[in-house]
C-alpha positions, -999 to +999 in steps of 0.1 A: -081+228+132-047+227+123-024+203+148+012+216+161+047+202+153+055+169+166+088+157+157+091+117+155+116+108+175+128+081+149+131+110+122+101+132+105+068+142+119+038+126+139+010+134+118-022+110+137-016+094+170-044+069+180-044+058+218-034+020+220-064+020+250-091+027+220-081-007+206-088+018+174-058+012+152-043+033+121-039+015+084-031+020+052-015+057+046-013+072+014-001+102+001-003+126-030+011+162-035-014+183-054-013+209-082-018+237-058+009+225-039-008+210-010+000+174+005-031+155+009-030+123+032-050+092+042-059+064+058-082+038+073-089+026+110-089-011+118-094-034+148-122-043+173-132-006+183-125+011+151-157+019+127-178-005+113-202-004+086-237-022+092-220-054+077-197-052+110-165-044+083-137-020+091-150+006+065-139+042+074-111+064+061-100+100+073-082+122+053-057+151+058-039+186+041-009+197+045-001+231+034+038+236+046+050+205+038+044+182+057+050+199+091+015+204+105-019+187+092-052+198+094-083+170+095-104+174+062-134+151+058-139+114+067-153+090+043-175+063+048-170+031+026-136+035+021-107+012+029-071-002+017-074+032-005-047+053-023-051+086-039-039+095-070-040+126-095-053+120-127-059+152-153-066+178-129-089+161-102-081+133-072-092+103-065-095+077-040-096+043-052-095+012-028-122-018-015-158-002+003-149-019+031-127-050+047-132-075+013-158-056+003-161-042-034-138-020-058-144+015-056-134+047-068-141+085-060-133+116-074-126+156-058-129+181-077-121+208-051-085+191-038-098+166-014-124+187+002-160+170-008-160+133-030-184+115-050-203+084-037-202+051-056-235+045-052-239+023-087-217+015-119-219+048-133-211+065-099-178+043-087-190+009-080-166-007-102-165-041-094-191-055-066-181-078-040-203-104-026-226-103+004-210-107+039-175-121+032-187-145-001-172-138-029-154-123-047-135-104-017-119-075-029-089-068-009-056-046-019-032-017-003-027+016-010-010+007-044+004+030-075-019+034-101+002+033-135-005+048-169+008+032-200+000+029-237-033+053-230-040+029-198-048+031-162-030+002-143-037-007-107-036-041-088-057-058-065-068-092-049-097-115-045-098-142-017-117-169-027-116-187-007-116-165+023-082-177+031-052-155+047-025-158+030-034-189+008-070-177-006-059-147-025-061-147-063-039-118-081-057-092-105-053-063-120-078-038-130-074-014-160-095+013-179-086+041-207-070+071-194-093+093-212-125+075-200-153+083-174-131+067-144-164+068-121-180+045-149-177+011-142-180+002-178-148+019-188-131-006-167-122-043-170-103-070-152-077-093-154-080-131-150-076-146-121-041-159-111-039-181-073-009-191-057-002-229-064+009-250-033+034-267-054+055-233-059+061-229-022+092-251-023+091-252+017+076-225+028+056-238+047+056-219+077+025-215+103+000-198+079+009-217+044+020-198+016+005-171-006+008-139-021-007-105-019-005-062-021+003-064-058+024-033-073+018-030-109+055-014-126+067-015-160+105-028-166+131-008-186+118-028-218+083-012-214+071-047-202+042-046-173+049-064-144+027-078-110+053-075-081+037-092-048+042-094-013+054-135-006+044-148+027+072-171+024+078-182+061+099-193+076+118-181+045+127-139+045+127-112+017+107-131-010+086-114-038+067-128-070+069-112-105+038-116-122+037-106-160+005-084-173-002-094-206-028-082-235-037-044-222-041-058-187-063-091-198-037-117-188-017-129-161+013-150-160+038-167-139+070-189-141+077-204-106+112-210-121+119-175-128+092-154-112+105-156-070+129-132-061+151-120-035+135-087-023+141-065+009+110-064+025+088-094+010+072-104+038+054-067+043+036-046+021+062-025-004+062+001-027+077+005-058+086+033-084+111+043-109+130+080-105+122+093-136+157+112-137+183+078-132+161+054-143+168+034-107+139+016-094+131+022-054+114+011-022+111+019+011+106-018+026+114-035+056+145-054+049+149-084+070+174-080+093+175-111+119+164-144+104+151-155+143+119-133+131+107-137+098+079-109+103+105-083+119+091-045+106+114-026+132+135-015+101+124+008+074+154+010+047+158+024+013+165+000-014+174+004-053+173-019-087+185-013-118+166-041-136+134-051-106+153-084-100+180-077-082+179-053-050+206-034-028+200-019+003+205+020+002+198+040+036+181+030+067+157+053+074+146+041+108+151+020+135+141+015+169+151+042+191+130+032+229+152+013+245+139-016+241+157-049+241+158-067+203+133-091+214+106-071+228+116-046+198+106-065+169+074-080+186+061-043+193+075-018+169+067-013+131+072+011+109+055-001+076+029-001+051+049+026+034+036+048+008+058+073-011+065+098-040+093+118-058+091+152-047+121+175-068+151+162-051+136+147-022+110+116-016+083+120+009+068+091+025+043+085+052+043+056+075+016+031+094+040+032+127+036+014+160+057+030+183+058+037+223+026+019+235+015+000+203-002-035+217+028-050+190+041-045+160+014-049+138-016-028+156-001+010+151-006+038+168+008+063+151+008+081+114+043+098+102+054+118+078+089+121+066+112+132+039+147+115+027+166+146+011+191+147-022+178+107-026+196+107-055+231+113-038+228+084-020+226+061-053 
């Protein structure tokens, strides 16, 4: 069934609205436009009432098709074992590749029939790529919907393990990599980084309520061909804080320099993001630029932002903003519009976005999936 128009009041189109009453919450959108032309869309369910697996983990994606762009949506399938996913086009077919469940293990499937029926990672030569331990020992898988980046005959894509279990000071930065012309549903055609935690000693003060860490790696390559980590900082009470982790030896190595590798970034403290427009060469995000320095976790601002070089960052466009009513306060503890994913689409991007909105318990527990489109992006440059 295919739902009707619903205009966002904030700009773009309600694709999913979850009830705030179902303590059922929406996560993790992603979004792909396939060769037929079709959008196809997804994303998880987390919170106390949402699905859970027979581990008791948050483990249950849904996924949507769009066939006049972006307007209306029809429901496809749901898929079980599936979470913190993106999709992503590779030679033809799509896939879905993400964690089985909250920390769980690194899995990957494949439709051949444009998101209709998927493979099940049942063992290594199915999708199981990398297994996660039993209950929440590790390793603990974790990630967002992140790019995944071909380069030098390479598939790039970033992820997380936290060990130990540890929000935000646990997680351990890795990146995952395979031959583009492999067997991606075999695990052997993959490999894994080295490990890379956060060191204490880099916080330089941020040493806010949760302790420091990083997290929701975004694997991009700089205008020198050079691969690059860029992380989400919890830096608090500090604001708009990211870390620039270089991938070294086909995806083998990791490195940091605490001296050089912190930057000012619009948006640090949430997940981002990032690509390069192919046509200027400009690096882009949608992020939630920090806009009051009261509330280090504000996401009640979604904004455009450009680089020329990754390091340094100007704010473009906001792209929306609290439009309820609400005083600033109340605001920024119970909207968000976040957890971003995007794409180049002609002259246009199109971006969907984890929203909580009009009857959202706060900011962070959304009720609400939109889909919007910033037109002639490249004017605005």
């Amino acid at each position: 069934m295919t739902s009707q128009p619903r205009p966002f009041e904030c700009g773009g189109w309600e694709m999913k609205f979850q009830d705030a009453a179902t303590w059922c919450f929406l996560g993790s959108p992603t979004l792909v436009r396939l060769q037929d032309g079709s959008l196809l869309a997804a994303h998880d369910y987390f919170g106390p009432h949402s699905p859970h697996s027979h581990d008791g983990e948050e483990f249950l994606s849904s996924v949507y098709r769009s066939t006049d762009d972006g307007l209306t949506w029809q429901t496809v399938t749901h898929i079980a074992g599936a979470f913190w996913s993106n999709l992503f086009v590779h030679r033809g077919d799509v896939y879905l590749l993400g964690v089985s469940q909250h920390y769980g293990s690194i899995v990957i499937r494949r439709s051949e029939d444009g998101g209709n029926t998927w493979t099940e990672p049942l063992d290594a030569e199915t999708g199981l790529l990398f297994p996660g331990g039993p209950g929440r020992t590790p390793p603990c898988y974790h990630c967002a919907p992140m790019p995944v980046v071909e380069h030098g005959g390479r598939l790039y894509r970033a992820f997380e393990d936290n060990d130990p279990l540890n929000w935000p000071k646990g997680f351990q930065s890795v990146v995952i990599s395979c031959d583009a012309g492999a067997d991606l549903l075999d695990a052997g055609s993959w490999r894994m980084s080295e490990r890379l935690a956060f060191e204490p000693g880099w916080a330089r003060g941020w040493d806010g309520e949760l302790g420091p860490g990083w997290l929701e790696g975004n694997v991009v390559l700089d205008r020198e061909g050079e691969m690059w980590n860029l992380l989400r900082v919890h830096s608090e009470p500090k604001v708009d804080k990211a870390a620039m982790v270089r991938v070294l030896d086909e995806g083998r190595r990791l490195e940091f320099d605490p001296a050089e590798g912190f930057i000012d970034f619009p948006g640090g403290m949430t997940k981002f993001t990032i690509r390069r427009d192919p046509a200027t060469g400009v690096y882009l995000t949608l992020s939630n630029n920090n806009t009051d320095l009261a509330f280090p976790r504000q996401r009640n601002v979604l904004s455009l932002h450009a680089s020329e070089d990754l390091r340094h960052w100007r704010h473009v466009k906001t792209l929306m903003e609290d439009l309820s009513g609400l005083e600033w306060t109340e605001s920024v503890r119970q909207v968000g519009f976040q957890y971003v994913d995007w794409h180049f689409d002609g002259e246009d991007i199109i971006y969907l976005v984890r929203t909580a909105y009009r009857g959202a318990h706060n900011f962070h527990d959304a009720n609400r999936m939109v889909f919007a489109r910033i037109e002639a992006f490249r004017t605005l440059l």
